[in-house]
N, C-alpha and C positions, 0 to 999 in steps of 0.2 A: 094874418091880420084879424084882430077879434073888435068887439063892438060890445056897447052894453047888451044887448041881448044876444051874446053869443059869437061864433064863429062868423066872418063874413063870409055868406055864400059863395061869391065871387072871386076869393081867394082860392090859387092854385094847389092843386091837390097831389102832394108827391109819395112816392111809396117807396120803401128800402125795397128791389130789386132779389134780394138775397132772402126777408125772412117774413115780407109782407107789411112790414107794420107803418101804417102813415106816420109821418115825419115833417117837421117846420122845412119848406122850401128855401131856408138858409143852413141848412143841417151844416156843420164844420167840416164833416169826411166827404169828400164827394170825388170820383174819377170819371174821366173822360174819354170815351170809348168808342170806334167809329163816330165822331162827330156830336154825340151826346152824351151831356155832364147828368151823370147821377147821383145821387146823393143817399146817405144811407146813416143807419140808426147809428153805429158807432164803429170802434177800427176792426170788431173781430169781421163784423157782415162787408167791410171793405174790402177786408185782405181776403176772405173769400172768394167775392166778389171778384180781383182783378187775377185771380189765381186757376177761375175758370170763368170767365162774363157768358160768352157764348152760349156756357151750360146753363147756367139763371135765366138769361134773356130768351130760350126758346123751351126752357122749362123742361129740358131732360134732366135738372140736378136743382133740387129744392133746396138743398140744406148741403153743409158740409159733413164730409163722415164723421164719425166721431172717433177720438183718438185712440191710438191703437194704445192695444194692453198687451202685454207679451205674454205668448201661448202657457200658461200653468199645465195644461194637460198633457197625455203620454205623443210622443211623437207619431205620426200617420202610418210611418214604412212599419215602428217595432208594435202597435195597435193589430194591423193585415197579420205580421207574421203570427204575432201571439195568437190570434183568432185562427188561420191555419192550423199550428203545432195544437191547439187546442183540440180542435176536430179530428186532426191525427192520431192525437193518444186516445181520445175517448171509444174512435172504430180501432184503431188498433188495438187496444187492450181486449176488444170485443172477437177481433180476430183470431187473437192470442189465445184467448180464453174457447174459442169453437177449436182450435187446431190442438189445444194442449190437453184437453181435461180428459181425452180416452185415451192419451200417453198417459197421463199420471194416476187418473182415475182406475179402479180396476172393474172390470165388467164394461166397459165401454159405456157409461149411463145414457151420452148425448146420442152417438149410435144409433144406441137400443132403442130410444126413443123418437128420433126423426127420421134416421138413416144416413148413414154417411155420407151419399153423392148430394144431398139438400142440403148440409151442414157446408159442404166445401163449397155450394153453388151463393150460399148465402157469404161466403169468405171470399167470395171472387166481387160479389155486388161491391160490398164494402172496401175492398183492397181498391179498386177501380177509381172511388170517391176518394179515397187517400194517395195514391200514385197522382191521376191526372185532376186533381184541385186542389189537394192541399200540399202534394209538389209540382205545381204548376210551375209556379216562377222557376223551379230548380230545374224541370225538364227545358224549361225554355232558354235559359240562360246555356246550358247543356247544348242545344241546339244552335241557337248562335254562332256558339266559338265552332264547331264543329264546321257549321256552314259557310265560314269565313276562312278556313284553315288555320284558326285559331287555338288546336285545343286546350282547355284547361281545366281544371280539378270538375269543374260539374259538368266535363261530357262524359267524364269516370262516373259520377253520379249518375248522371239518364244510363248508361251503359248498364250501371249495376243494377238500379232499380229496374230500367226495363227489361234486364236479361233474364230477374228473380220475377217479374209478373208474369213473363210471355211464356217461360219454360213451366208455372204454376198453369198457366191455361191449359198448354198441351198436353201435361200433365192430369188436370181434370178433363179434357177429351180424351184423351186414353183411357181414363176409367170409365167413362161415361160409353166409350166402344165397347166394353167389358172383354177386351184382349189378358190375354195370361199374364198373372204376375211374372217379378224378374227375378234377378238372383238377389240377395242381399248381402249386407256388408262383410256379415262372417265368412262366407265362401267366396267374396274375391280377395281377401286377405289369407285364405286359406290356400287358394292360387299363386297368391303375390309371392307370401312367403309359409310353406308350409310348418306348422311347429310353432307357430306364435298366433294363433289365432284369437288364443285364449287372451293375448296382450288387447284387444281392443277396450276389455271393461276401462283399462286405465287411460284411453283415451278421449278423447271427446265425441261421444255416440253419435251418428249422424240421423239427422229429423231425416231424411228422406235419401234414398229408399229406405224404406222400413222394413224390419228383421225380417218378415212374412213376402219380400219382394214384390210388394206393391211400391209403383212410381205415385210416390207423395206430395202434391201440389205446397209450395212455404208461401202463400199470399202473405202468411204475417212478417215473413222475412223482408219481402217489399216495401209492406207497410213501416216496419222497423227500421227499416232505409230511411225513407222519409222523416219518421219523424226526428230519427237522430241526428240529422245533417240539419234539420229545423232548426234543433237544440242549438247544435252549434252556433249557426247562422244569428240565433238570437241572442246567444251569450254576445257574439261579438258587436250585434247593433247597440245590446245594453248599458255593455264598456263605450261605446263611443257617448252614447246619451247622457251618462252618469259623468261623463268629462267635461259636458257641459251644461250640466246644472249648476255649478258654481256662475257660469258665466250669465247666466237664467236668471237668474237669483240678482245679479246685480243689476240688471238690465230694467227688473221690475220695482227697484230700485229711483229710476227716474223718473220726476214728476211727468206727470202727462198733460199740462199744464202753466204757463209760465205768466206770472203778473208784470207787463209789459208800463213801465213809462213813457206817457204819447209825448208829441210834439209842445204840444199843448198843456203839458205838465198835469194833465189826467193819468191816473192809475186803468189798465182795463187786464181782466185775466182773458190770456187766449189758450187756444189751443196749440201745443208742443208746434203742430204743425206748421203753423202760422207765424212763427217767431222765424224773424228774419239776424244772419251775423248785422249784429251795427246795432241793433235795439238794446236801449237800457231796459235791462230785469232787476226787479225788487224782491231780495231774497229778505224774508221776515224771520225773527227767531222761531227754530225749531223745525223753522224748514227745509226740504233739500233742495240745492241746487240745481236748476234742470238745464243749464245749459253749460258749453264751456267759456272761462269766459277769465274778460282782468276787472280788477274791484277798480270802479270810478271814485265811492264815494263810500264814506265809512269805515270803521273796524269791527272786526269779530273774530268768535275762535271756528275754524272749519275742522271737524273729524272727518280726516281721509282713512281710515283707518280699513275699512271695507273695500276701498279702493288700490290703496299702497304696502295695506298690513303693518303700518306705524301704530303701535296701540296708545296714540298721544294726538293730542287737539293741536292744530296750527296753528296761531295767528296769522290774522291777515288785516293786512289793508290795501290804500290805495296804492295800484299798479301793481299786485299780488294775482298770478292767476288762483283761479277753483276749475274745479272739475265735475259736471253734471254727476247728479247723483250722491254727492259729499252732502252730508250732514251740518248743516249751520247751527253754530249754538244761539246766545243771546243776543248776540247786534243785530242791527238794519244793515244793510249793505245794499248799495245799489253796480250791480255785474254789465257790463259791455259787452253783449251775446260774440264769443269767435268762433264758435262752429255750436252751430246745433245739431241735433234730431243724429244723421247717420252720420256725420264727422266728428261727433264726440269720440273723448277718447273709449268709451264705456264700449259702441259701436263700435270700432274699431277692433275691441277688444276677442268681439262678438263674432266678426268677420277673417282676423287672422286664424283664431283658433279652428273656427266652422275650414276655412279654407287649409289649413296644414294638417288636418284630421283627413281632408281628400285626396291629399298629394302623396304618391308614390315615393319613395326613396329608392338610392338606387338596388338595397342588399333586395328589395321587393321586387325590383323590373328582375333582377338576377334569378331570384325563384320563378319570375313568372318564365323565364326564359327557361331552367329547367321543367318546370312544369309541361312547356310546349313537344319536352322531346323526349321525358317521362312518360306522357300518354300516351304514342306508340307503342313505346316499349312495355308498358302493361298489357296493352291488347297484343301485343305480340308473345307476352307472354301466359296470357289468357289461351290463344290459340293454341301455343304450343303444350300447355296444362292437357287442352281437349285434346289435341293428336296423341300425346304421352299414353292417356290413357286406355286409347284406342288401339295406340301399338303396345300397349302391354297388354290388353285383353285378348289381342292377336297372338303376343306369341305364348302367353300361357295359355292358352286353351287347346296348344296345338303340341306334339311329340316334337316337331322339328321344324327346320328352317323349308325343308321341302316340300313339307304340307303345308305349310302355309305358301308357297309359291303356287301349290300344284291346284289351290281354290281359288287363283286371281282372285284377290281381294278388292280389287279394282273393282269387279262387279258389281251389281246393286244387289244382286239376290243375295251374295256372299256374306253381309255384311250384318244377313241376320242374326248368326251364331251370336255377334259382338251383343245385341242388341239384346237377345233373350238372356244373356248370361250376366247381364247389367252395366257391362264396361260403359257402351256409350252414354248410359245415364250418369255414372260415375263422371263421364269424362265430362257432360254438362255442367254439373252440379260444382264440379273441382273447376270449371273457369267462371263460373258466375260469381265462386267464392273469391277466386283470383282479382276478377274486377271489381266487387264489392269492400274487399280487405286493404286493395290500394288505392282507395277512393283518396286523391290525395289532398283532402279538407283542410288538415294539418299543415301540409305547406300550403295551402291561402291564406291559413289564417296567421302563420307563423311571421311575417313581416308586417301586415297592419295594423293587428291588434295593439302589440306594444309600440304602435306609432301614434297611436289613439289615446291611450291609457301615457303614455309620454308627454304627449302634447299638453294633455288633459292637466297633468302632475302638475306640470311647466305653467299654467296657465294660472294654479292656484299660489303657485309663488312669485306669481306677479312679472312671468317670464311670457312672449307671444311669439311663437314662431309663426312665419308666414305659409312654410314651406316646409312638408316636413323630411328635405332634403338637408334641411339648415339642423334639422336635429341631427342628423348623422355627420354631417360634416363637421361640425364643433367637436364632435369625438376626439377627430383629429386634427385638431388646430393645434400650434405648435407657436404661433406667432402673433400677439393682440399688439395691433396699434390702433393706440387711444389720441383721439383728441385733445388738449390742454381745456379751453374755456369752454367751461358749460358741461363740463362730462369728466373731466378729475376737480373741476373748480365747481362754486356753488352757479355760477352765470347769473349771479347779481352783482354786477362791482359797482362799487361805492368811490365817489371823489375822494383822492387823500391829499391831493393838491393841486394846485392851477395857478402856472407861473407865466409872466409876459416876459419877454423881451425886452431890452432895454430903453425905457420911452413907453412901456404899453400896459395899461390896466389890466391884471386878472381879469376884473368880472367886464372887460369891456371883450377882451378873447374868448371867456366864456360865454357869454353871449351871443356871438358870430358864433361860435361853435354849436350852443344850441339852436339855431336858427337854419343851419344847412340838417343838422341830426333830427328836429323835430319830426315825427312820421314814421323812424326810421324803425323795424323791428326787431334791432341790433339790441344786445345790453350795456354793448359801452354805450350809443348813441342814446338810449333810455334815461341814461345814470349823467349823462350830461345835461340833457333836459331838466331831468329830477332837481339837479342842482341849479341849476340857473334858475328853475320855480322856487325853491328852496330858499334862493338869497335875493328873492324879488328881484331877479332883473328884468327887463325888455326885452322880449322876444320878438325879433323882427322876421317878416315875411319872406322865404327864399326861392328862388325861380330857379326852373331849368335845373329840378336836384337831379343828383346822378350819383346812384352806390356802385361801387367795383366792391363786390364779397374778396375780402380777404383781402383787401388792399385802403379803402375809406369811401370818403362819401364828398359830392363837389355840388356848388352852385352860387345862385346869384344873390349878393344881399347887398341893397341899396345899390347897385350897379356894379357891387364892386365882387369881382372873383375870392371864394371864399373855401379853401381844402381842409378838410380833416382826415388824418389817416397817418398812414406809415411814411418815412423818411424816403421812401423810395418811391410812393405815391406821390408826394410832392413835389419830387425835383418831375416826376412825367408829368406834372398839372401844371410847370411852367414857374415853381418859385425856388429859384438860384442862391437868394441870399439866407443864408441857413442861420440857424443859432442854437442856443440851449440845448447845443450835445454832450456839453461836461454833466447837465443839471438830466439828462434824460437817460442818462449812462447810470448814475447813483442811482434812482429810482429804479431802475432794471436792475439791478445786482440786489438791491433788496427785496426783488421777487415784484415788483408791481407794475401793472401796464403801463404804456406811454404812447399818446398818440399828440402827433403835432398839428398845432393851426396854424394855414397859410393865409394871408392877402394878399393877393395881387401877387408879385413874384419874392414876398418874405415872409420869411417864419416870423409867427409875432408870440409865438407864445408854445405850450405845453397843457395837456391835461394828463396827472398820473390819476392813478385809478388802483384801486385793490380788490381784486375776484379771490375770496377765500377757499380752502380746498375744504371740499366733502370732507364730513366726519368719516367718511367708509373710505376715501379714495385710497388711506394710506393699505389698512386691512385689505384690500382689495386686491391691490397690486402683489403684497406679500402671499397670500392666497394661489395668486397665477403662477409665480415666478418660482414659491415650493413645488408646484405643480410641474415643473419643467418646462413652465410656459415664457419664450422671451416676449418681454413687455418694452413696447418701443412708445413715444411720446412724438407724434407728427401735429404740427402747429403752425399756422399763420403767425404765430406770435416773434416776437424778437428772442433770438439767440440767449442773451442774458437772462432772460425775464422765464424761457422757458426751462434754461438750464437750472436755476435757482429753485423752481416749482418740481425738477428731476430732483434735487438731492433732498429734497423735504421727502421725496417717495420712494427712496430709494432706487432711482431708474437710472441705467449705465446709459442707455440709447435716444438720443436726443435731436429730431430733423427740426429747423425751424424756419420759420418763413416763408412756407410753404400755401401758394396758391392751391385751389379747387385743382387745377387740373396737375399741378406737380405733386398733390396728395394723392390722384388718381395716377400716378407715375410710378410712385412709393408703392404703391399695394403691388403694382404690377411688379416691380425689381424684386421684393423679396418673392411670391407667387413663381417670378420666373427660377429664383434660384434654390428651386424644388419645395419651399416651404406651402403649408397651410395656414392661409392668413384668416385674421378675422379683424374688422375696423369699426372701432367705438366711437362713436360721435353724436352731434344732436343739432347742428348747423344745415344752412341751404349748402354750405362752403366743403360741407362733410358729404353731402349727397351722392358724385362721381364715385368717391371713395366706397364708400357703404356699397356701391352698386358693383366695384369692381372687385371686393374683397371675395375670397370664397363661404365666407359668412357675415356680414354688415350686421353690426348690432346698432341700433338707435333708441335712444332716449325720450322715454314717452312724456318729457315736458320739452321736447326739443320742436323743432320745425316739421311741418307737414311732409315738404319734399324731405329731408333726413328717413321720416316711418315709412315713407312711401315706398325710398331704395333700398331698405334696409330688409333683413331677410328674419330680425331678432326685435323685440320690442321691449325694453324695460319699463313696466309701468313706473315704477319709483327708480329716481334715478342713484341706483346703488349699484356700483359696479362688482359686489361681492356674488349679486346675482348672475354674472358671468360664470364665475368658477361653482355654483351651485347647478346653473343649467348643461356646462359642460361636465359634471359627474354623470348628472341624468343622463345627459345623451351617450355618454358612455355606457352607464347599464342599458339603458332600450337596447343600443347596438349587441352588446353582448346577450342579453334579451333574444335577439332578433336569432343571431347566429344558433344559441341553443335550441332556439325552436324549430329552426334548419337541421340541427343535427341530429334532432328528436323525429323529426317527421321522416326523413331518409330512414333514420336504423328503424324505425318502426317498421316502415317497408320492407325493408332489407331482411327482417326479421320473418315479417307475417308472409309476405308472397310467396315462399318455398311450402311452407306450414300450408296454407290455406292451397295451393296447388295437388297437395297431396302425399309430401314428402316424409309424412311419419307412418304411413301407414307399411309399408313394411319393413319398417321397424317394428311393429305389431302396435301401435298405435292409432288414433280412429282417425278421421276425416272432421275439420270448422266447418259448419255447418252454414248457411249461409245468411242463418240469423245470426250466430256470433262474430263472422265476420264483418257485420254491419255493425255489433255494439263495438268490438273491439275498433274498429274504425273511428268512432265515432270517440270512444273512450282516447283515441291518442288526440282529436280534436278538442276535446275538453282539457285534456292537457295543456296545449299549447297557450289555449286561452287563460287558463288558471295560470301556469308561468308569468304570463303579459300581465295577470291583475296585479302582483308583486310590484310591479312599478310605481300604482299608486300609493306606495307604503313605503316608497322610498325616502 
């Protein structure tokens, strides 16, 4: 209340609650909260407001946060690693460089100048820093499986790395005792086998023991441990990241911000956050869409093109959906928010891929499964490398079998001969290489990566696996049954006629027909309404509706009982007296829907209806069926109607009339009769289905419950992306298998090698820093194989 000289004092003094700021004690927004009405500046400090009151009213929360922005920068887990592998190379190189430069160097300069036990004591600080911090996570992870009876490729790792630090320490205590050097590698090959001694040049020389039979500490081989399995480690976090940058990318895409139409017929911009399904939003030219949603009001042209990979503008108008993040051209349009924020489809998009990038397949559990009984048998052949050598140092240093009985070797004092003559070094050195060369990286990384870099492909053409059990399975599908409306058809049908009975008005059936359909989120029931708004009829108010999916929809109009649906739904809703089955028969043979209106207990009439088929569906089918794929057509729909819609696609196999739960039947019978199914669909009515298939594909303009059971996600609905996602999954598989058979023969190859097996053949000893790059070198492989996926 104001006065001429100003505000009346005495007037009540109210505050927005949410941002402070005084306000007319008749403010329009106002909610009522334990007992008292507040009132606030406008709808954003409302919806605030009633989204946390508690927090405002005791003032732990001033404001609303501000809307998220999706992360631009590097991911947190490949940030750590990189900073690790970072620290690694730079001490390692440093290690490298103190252990190598009086090998290659002549005169020993480093040596000459500090002395060698300083040089190695400085190569143990920094190996130390490089084993236990910057393979921290590797030993630990190592430890784990170990402690669980779990083991898997990185207790090979802590094994290797720790077997190459700890025998480096004892190694620099032994010199640091200043004990006699040992033998070196020419005179146990001179043992082994006499007459090829000279064959070592062509071998691979061993770092340690050195020619001069000093025990040579390899800290840098440890270190090279690390940081080669880093390398790995971060090729494969990189492929997963880079598969979803595309998804990134569209995510930052959606407005963060949405101009909301009040009650009130005010405009207000809120926050993404704050927009509720059921709000009209005002999409202006040139802006993007921020939610998903159907056009209430207006036309325009929408580019999905970013979203579906259509490189052509849409039209739209009203009862058209859009999809958060599209591109609006020129028009006004005012959207009916149907999911915002994390039920868009963009989100969705975000979460399938994030989620089938984590999921195992099964060829992966099968690796892991060998992996389990692989590690064993490494260290058991680790041990047996160190006995090997032991017992060959045993019997070549001895005339016969007598003598060496006749020194109990059993003894501890016996065992020194082995020791000074360098066997047992040998024998260490040959199992450390053992478990360092079958570190088995390779197979971890041989099934994920191309499930990664797969998904990843899949995701850019517009394909979503939930699971990425569902890429391996599609491999081997054998059998797609598709749905008819809305998944081979476009699921917009259009009226092509509306016939009464005899005695009864079209548009008075039409009518009662739109009156029980209004609400409904059917597209026949849509395309009835559409038309009865279309020819300005009456639409009367219905009680007590009631939809049966896949059968019709019942209720009360002006007292009187009112059915739409299928021929068989009517006679169960109680209406006996039939008609216009000559006139519902023609309609179906010419390919178009038919669904009947009842009153009371008579048919009074007819609505045909025409659902066009996809531009893709016919291509699509021919695609599968070259493919060796049988292509089946299961349908709610009428017999005729679906059969007419088969010979337009060229489809032999044809189920019709088919309920939720007898389509959930259908998957089962073929399934049982050994086939690989997969079920297309985009209905609540297709949902059982999708969920029973061995791979459910769903139609990402379809229904929530359809993407929810489904295990495949087509953003655009083009069934040709079926037979494009099932090539893919075929290469990943085969992908997957090569990386399998890569990572065993590698093994199968190095393990003999690196135990010792060439040396008399007059050949050297892997050293146990080549052991670790060639390790590492067959892990970079597997991953480089996987990247080929994304070039598929």
């Amino acid at each position: 209340m104001t006065t001429p000289l100003g505000p009346d004092p005495s007037a009540p003094v109210v505050t927005d609650p949410v941002c402070g700021q005084t306000i007319a004690p008749d403010a329009p927004s106002s909610h009522e909260h334990s007992g008292t009405t507040y009132r606030f500046c406008g709808e954003t400090c409302h919806r605030r407001f009633i989204a946390d009151p508690d927090g405002y009213l005791t003032g732990t929360r001033s404001a609303a946060p501000a809307a998220p922005v999706p992360d631009d920068g590097e991911d947190p887990e490949v940030r750590a690693l990189s900073r690790r592998l970072a620290v690694a190379i730079v001490l390692g190189v440093v290690i490298a460089a103190l252990a190598m430069t009086d090998v290659i160097a002549p005169g020993k300069p480093l040596a000459s100048m500090f002395g060698e036990l300083p040089l190695l004591i400085v190569q143990a600080v920094l190996a130390t820093v490089v084993v236990f911090w910057c393979g921290g996570p590797l030993l630990a992870r190592g430890w784990r499986a170990l402690r669980t009876w779990r083991p898997d490729m990185f207790t090979l790792v802590g094994l290797g790395v720790g077997a190459a630090y700890l025998y480096s320490l004892a190694a620099l205590a032994y010199q640091l005792s200043g004990a006699e050097p040992l033998a070196g590698v020419t005179q146990v090959q001179t043992n082994l086998a006499p007459g090829v001694a000279g064959g070592v040049a062509a071998g691979v020389e061993l770092v340690a023991p050195r020619g001069d039979g000093a025990i040579q500490p390899f800290f840098e081989t440890a270190a090279g441990i690390v940081v080669l399995v880093l390398v790995g480690q971060l090729l494969e976090l990189r492929a997963r990241q880079r598969t979803g940058d595309a998804v990134r990318k569209l995510l930052r895409l959606t407005p963060q911000a949405a101009r909301v139409v009040l009650p009130d017929g005010r405009e207000e911009d809120l926050p993404l956050e704050l927009v509720r399904p059921g709000d009209a939003v005002r999409v202006r030219p040139n802006e993007r869409v921020p939610v998903d949603g159907v056009i209430t009001q207006g036309t325009t042209n929408i580019d999905e093109s970013m979203l579906t990979g259509e490189p052509v503008v849409v039209e739209k108008g009203p009862g058209m959906k859009v999809m958060a993040g599209t591109q609006n051209a020129l028009g006004t349009v005012t959207v009916e928010a149907v999911r915002v924020r994390d039920d868009t489809v963009l989100a969705q998009i975000a979460r399938l891929v994030g989620r089938a990038q984590e999921t195992r397949v099964p060829l992966q559990r099968t690796a892991d499964r060998i992996a389990r009984w692989f590690v064993p048998l490494v260290i058991l052949a680790s041990l047996l490398t160190f006995v090997g050598w032991v017992a060959a140092g045993i019997a070549t240093t001895h005339a016969s079998w007598d003598e060496v009985t006749a020194k109990n070797w059993f003894r501890a004092e016996s065992w020194s001969e082995v020791v000074e003559k360098g066997w047992l070094t040998y024998g260490v050195i040959c199992a450390v290489a053992v478990l360092i060369i079958a570190c088995p990286s390779a197979l971890g990384l041989a099934a994920p990566t191309p499930v990664v870099v797969g998904v990843g492909r899949a995701a850019r053409d517009g394909v979503l696996f939930r699971e990425g059990v569902a890429l391996e399975k599609l491999s081997a599908t054998d059998t797609v049954l598709i749905d008819k409306t809305g998944t081979l058809t476009e699921g917009r049908p259009w009226i092509v006629a509306v016939e009464g009975s005899v005695g009864e008005d079209p548009n008075r059936v039409l009518a009662l027909a739109a009156a029980v359909e209004r609400g409904t989120e059917h597209p026949i029931g849509a395309a009835i309404v559409w038309e009865a708004v279309r020819r300005e009829l009456p639409i009367e108010t219905a009680t007590d509706v009631e939809a049966h999916p896949g059968k019709g929809v019942r209720g009360e109009v002006a007292g009187t009982r009112v059915v739409v649906g299928t021929l068989k739904f009517l006679r169960e809703s109680g209406v006996h007296r039939e008609g216009l089955l000559s006139e519902a028969h023609t309609h179906r043979v010419a390919g178009h829907g038919v669904v009947l209106i009842g009153v009371g207990d008579r048919c009074v009439g007819l609505v045909a209806f025409s659902d066009p088929l996809r531009a893709t569906s016919k291509d699509a089918v021919a695609k599968l069926k070259s493919d060796g794929v049988r292509v089946v057509i299961v349908t709610g729909d009428n017999p005729d109607t679906a059969k007419a819609v088969a010979r337009r696609l060229e489809i032999d196999d044809v189920i019709a009339e088919t309920l939720p739960a007898e389509k959930y039947a259908v998957v089962l019978k073929f399934k049982g009769e050994g086939r690989t199914v997969a079920m297309a669909g985009d209905g609540i009515n297709d949902a059982p289905a999708l969920a029973a298939a061995d791979v459910g594909i769903a139609l990402g303009t379809g229904t929530g419950a359809a993407i929810s059971a489904a295990g495949v996600t087509l953003v655009r609905p083009d069934l040709r992306a079926v037979a494009k996602a099932r090539d893919l999954s075929r290469r990943t598989v085969r992908t997957i298998r090569q990386n399998l058979v890569l990572a065993f023969a590698y093994n199968l190859l190095a393990i003999p090698i690196a135990a010792g097996l060439l040396v008399p053949l007059g050949g050297g000893l892997i050293s146990p820093v080549w052991a670790a790059a060639a390790m590492s070198i067959s892990s970079v492989s597997v991953v480089l194989n996987s990247l080929r996926l994304s070039r598929a």
